[in-house]
N, C-alpha and C positions, 0 to 999 in steps of 0.2 A: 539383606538389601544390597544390591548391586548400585553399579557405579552408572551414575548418569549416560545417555545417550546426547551429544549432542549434533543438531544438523544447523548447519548457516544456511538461512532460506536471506531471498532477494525478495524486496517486495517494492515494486511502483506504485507511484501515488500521482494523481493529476489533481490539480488545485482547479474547480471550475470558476472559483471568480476571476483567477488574474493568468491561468492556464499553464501557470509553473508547473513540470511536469520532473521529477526528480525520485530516487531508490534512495532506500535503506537496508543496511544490513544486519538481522536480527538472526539471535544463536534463540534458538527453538529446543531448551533440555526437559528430554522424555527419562522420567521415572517412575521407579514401581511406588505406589500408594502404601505399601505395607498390608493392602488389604487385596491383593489380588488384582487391583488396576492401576491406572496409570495416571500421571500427574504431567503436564505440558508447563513448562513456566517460560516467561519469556527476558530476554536481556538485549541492549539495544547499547553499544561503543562500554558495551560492559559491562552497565548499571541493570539492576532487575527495572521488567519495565510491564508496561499491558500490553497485549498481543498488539501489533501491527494496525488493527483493521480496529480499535476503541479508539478514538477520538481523536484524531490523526490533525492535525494543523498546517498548513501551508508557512515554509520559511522563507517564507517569499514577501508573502503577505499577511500572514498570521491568520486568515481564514480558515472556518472550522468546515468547509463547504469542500472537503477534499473526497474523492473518487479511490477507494485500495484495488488496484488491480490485482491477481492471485500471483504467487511466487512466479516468478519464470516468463510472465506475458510481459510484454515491452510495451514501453510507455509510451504513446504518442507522437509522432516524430512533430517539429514547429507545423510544417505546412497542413498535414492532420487535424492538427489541436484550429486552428481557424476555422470560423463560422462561414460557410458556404458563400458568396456572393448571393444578394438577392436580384433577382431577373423579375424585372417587372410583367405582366401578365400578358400575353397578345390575345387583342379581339381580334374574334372572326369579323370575317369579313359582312 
């Protein structure tokens, strides 16, 4: 059995209740199963942890109603993350 691979992936997360928008930095170790394939485990400021994108919380607000963006996409700038003004309708004439 060889020696683990590890890759530090980035991952975004946008909180849609309160719009906190904030990364984390998770080590992603690839090894062999013993059986011919491969084992992914995850670890998160060093602890083993579940991948990224299982049940993510907002530390913000403690909301389970969070968004995982994929490694590498960027999270929502403030002005982004706000809900469009609403324009009220024009009749015709």
């Amino acid at each position: 059995m060889r020696e683990p691979h590890i890759i530090l992936q980035t991952w975004p997360f946008n909180c849609l209740t309160c719009q906190h928008a904030w990364e984390g930095v998770y080590e992603a170790w690839h090894c062999d199963d013993g059986r011919g394939g491969q084992v992914v485990t995850w670890r998160y400021k060093g602890t083993a942890s579940m991948p990224p994108w299982i049940d993510p919380s907002c530390p913000s607000c403690s909301s389970l109603r969070v968004k995982t963006l994929p490694p590498g996409a960027r999270p929502p700038a403030d002005d982004e993350r706000r809900e469009p003004p609403i324009v009220p309708r024009q009749r015709r004439p």
